[in-house]
C-alpha positions, 0 to 999 in steps of 0.5 A: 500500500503506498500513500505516497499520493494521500490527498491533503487537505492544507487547510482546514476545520476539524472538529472531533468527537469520543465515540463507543464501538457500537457507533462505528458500524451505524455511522459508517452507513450514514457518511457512505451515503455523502462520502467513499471510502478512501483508496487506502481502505479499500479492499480491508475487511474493516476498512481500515488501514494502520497509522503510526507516528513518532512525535517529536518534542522538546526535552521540556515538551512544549508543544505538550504544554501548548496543546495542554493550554489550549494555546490558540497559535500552535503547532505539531511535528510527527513523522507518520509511516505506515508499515514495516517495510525498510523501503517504505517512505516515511512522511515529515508532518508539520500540523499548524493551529492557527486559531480555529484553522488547520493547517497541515503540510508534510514532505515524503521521503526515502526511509534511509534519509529520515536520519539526514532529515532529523540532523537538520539537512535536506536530503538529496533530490533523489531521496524526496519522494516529490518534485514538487517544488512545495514539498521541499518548503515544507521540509524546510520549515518542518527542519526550522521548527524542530531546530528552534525547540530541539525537538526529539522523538517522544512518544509512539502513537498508533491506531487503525483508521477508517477513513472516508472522502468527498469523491471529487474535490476531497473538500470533506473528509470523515475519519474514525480512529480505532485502538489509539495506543501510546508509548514513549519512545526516544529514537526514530525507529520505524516498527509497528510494534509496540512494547507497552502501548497505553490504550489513551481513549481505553474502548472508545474511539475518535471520530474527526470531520474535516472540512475546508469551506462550508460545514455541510449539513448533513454533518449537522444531522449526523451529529444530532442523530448520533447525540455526539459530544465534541471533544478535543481527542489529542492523541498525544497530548491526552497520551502524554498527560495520562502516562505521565510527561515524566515518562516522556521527558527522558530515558526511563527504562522501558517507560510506559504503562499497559493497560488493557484496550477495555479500560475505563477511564476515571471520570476526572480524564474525559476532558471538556468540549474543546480541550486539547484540541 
């Protein structure tokens, strides 16, 4: 499976909501109706496909802390890749907040120059996976941005998405996000497994609608017929927080909790309609 083609929306709105199991099936029948399955879940069983990132972070975590702040100009670095394959390319990804806008830009490139990229330095035109004059920009921002807080690997974050797209224009995109697992981890290693990953939303799940002009009211009507709450569902910011950022601060033996994906989680860690963000 290649994305080497996924289909960006640069700038957009999201909006996310914490959803049981038991609504995966019945909302997949609603959006399939306005929206198709995107090509990279085509063809799965469960229309799924695996996603994994490694969060890069200052030693003392602020972009953790901006999200944890709700801090309304803000950013994200990752590097996302999809399997295990050492051929495989990997995705430099720098998501921008700027008020309630997203901004999202990332550059492909050859899995053995992800080292040169994480020293700082352009890697050679052969080994970025476009031509695009645009891609390189982005890389070099995303170099910028990790040079001027230092930025580290800092936690692993995984889950298997569902994904499903506007089949024109790619104007509204439709994800749910199941098994969203974290760990700490400290070097830019890319294997899907995990030693201790921490289930953050333990059975629940993250639905996202993403769209870049007009919210379209069938999203409305969903919403009201699902009753969905909106919530922030950061990832690794929620990851983070309930592991403990001390775990991710440093080095600390294998780090990382392992609770089992039915936990509860106590009530004081659901967070309120837009938090995190």
């Amino acid at each position: 499976m290649s994305h080497l083609h996924h289909a960006l929306q640069a700038q957009r709105f999201e909006l996310k909501y914490q959803i049981p199991s038991s609504l995966i099936v019945p909302i997949r029948d609603f959006v399939r109706s306005y929206l198709v399955i995107d090509e990279f879940g085509e063809g799965s069983a469960d229309y799924s496909y695996p996603v994994h990132s490694i969060y890069l972070d200052s030693e003392d975590l602020q972009t953790f802390h901006w999200s944890l702040n709700g801090n309304k100009n803000r950013y994200k670095l990752r590097v996302r890749f999809y399997d295990n394959n050492p051929k495989g390319p990997v995705f430099f990804e720098l998501k921008r907040r700027m008020n309630d806008c997203i901004l999202k830009e990332r550059c492909g490139v050859r899995r053995a120059a992800a080292a040169e990229v994480m020293a700082g330095f352009i890697p050679d035109p052969k080994n970025i996976l476009s031509s695009a004059p645009s891609q390189i920009v982005s890389l070099q921002r995303f170099c910028n941005m990790m040079h001027d807080i230092k930025a580290k690997p800092k936690s692993h974050v995984a889950y298997n998405r569902e994904a499903w797209v506007s089949p024109h224009d790619n104007s509204v995109r439709v994800t749910m996000d199941q098994k969203i697992r974290c760990e700490p981890c400290f070097e830019l290693r890319f294997e899907t497994a995990m030693k201790k990953p921490f289930y953050v939303f333990g059975k629940d799940n993250i639905l996202e609608v993403k769209f870049t002009n007009r919210y379209p009211n069938w999203i409305k009507e969903m919403i009201q017929v699902f009753k969905l709450m909106q919530c922030g569902g950061a990832k690794y910011a929620w990851g983070m927080e309930q592991v403990g950022e001390q775990n991710f601060s440093k080095v600390s033996g294998d780090g990382g909790l392992a609770p089992e994906p039915d936990q509860v989680l106590p009530k004081h860690l659901h967070r309120k309609q837009g938090e995190h963000a």
